[in-house]
C-alpha positions in Angstrom: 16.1 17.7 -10.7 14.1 14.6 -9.0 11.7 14.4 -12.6 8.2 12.1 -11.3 7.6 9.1 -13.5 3.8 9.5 -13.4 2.7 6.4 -15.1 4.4 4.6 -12.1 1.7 6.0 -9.7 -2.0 5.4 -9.2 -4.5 8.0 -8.2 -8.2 7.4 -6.6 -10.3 9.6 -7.3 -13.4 10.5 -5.3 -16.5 12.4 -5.9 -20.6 12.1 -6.3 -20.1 14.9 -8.7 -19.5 12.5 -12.2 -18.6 15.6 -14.0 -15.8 16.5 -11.9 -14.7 13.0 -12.1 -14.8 12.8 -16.0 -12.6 16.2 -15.7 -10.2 15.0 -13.2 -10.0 11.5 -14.8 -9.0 13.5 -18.5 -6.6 15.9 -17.2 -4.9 13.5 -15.0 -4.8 10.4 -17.4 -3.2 12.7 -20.1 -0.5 12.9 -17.4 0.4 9.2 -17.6 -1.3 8.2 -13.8 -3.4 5.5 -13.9 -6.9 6.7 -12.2 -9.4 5.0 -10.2 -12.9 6.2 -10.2 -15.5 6.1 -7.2 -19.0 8.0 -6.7 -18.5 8.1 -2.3 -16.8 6.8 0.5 -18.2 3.3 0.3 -17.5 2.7 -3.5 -14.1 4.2 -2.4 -13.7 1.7 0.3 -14.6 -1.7 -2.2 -11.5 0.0 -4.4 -9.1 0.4 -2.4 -5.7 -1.1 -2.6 -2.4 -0.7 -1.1 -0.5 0.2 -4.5 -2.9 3.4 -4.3 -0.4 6.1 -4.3 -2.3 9.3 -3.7 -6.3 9.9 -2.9 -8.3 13.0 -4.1 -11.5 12.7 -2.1 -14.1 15.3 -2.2 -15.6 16.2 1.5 -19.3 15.7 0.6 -20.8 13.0 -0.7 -24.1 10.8 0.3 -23.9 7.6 1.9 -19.9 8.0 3.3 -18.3 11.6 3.1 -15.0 12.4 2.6 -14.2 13.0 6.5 -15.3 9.7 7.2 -13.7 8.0 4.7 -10.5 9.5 5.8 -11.0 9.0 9.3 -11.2 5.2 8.0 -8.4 4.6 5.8 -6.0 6.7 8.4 -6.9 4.2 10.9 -5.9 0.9 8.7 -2.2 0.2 8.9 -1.5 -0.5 5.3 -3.4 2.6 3.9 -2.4 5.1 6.4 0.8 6.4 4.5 -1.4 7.5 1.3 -1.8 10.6 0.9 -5.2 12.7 0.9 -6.2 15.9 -1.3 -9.5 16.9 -0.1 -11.7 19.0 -2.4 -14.1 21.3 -1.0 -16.0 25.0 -1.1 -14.0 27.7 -0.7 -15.8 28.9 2.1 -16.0 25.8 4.4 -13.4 26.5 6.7 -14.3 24.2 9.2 -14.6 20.8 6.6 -10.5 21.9 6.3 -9.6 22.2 10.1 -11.0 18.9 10.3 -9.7 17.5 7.7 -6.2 18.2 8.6 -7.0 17.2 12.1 -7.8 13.4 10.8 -5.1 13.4 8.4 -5.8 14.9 4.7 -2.4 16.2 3.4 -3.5 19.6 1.4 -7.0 20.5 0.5 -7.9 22.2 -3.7 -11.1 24.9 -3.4 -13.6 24.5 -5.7 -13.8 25.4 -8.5 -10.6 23.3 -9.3 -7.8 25.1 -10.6 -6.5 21.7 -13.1 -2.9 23.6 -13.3 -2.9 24.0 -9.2 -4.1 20.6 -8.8 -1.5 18.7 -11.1 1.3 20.4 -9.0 0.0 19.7 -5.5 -0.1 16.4 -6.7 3.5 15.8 -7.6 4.5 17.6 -4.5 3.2 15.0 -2.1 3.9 12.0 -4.0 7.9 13.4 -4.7 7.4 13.8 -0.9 5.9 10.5 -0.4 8.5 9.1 -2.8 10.1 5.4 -1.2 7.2 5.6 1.8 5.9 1.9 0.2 9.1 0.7 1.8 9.1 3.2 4.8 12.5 3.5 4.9 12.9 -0.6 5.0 10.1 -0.4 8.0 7.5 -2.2 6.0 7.0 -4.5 2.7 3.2 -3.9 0.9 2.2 -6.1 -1.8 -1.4 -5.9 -2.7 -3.2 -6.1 0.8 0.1 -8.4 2.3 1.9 -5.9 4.4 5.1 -6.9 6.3 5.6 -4.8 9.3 9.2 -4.9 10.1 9.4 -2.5 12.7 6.9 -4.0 14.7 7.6 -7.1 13.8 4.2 -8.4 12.4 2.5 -9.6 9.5 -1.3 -8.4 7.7 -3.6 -9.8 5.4 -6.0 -7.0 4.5 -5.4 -5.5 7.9 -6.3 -8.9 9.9 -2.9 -10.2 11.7 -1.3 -13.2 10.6 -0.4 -15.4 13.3 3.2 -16.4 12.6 5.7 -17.6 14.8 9.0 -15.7 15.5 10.8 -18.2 13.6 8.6 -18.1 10.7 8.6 -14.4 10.9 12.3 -14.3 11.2 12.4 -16.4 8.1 10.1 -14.2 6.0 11.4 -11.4 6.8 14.8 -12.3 5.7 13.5 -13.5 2.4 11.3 -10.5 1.7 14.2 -8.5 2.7 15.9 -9.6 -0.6 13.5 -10.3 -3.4 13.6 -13.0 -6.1 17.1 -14.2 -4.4 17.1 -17.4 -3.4 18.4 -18.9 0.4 19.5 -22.2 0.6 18.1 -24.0 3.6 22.4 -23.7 4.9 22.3 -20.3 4.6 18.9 -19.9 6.3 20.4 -22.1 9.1 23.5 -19.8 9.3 22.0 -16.4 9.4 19.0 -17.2 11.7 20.2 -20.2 13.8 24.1 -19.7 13.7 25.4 -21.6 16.9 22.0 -23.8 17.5 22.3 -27.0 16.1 18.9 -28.1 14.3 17.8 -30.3 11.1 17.4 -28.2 8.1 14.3 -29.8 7.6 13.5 -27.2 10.1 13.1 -24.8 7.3 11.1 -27.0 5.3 8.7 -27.5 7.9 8.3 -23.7 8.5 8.6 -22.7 4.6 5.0 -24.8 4.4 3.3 -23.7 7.7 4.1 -20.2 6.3 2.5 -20.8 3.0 -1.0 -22.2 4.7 -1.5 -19.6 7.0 -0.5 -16.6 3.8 -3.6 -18.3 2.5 -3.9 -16.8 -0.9 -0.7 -15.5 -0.6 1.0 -18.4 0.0 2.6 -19.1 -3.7 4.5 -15.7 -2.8 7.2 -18.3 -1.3 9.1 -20.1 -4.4 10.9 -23.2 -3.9 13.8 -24.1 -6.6 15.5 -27.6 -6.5 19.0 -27.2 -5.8 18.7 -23.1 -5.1 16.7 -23.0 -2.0 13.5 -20.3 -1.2 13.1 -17.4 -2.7 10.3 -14.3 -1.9 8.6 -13.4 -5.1 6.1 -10.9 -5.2 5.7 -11.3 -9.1 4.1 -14.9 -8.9 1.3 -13.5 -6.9 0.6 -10.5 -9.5 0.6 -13.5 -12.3 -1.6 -15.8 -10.0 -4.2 -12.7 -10.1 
């Protein structure tokens, strides 16, 4: 039996309604998930993150609803892949033809059944379970996404304008985190029969690093081992 680490996942949690949220934020805390707290769609919004693994989003709520909001983060290329559990009165049928339309995943009636809620939410996320990698389609770390399939790089959804040899040479170090290439490997496994200076790589490694921006450090450089792709130095830079 597949049993869910739950203190590995992050929940954001949705709703005008702060006693609902104190409720949801208890019950689901006890669980081990690490919970995120917003009052609407806007405050949502300024939280959001890519390590978010699942959102429960209430439908309405002043100043952005929940249709909205979805509408929104199923449109941005690095959030789309989260998962959605609306909440919403039993009797709105339309707010849940919508929502499925735009994207929600399952939808809980009010008043929420705390027992039903728990297990719809280990459902999608077992079902959701590896979709941060997307089957080796994309790398996410923070708001850096790595599109590998269509071969392209974000910065909080904004492109990155790399070259296809400095996206062929990301890509092969992100590929393989924390191992380091020398610059002869690099050479070998991207260049093979072209004769260049390996102070090629050198000069991409850097033009790389200034256009990651704040992401830039993400690229480590040993003396003697080569590059390396480490995700942790930007969580310790934070």
């Amino acid at each position: 039996m597949n049993i869910l680490k739950t203190n590995n996942y992050k929940i954001l949690l949705v709703d005008d309604e702060q006693d609902i949220l104190d409720i949801l934020n208890y019950n689901l805390s006890k669980e081990g998930y690490k919970i995120i707290c917003a009052e609407n769609g806007v405050d949502a919004l300024d939280k959001m993150s890519s390590d978010i693994n699942l959102i429960i989003l209430d439908v309405m709520m002043p100043q952005m609803d929940g249709l909205e909001f979805c509408k929104i983060i199923k449109s941005k290329i690095n959030y789309k892949h989260i998962p959605i559990i609306f909440l919403t009165a039993k009797d709105n049928e339309i707010d849940e033809i919508i929502g499925l339309e735009i994207g929600a995943d399952d939808y809980i009636y009010k008043p929420i059944s705390i027992r039903k809620l728990k297990a719809r939410i280990k459902v999608l996320l077992r079902r959701n379970q590896g979709n941060d990698s997307k089957s080796s389609k994309q790398y996410i770390c923070n708001n850096l996404l790595l599109d590998y399939e269509n071969y392209r790089v974000y910065i909080k959804n904004n492109i990155v304008n790399l070259t296809t040899n400095e996206m062929k040479i990301l890509f092969l170090l992100s590929r393989s985190p924390k191992r380091f290439f020398t610059r002869q490997e690099i050479l070998n496994i991207l260049w093979k029969d072209v004769i260049v200076s390996d102070r090629t790589v050198d000069t991409h490694i850097v033009s790389i690093r200034a256009k990651l921006e704040n992401y830039s450090n993400i690229l480590e450089t040993k003396r003697g081992l080569g590059y390396s792709f480490n995700p942790s130095l930007y969580v310790q830079q934070k």
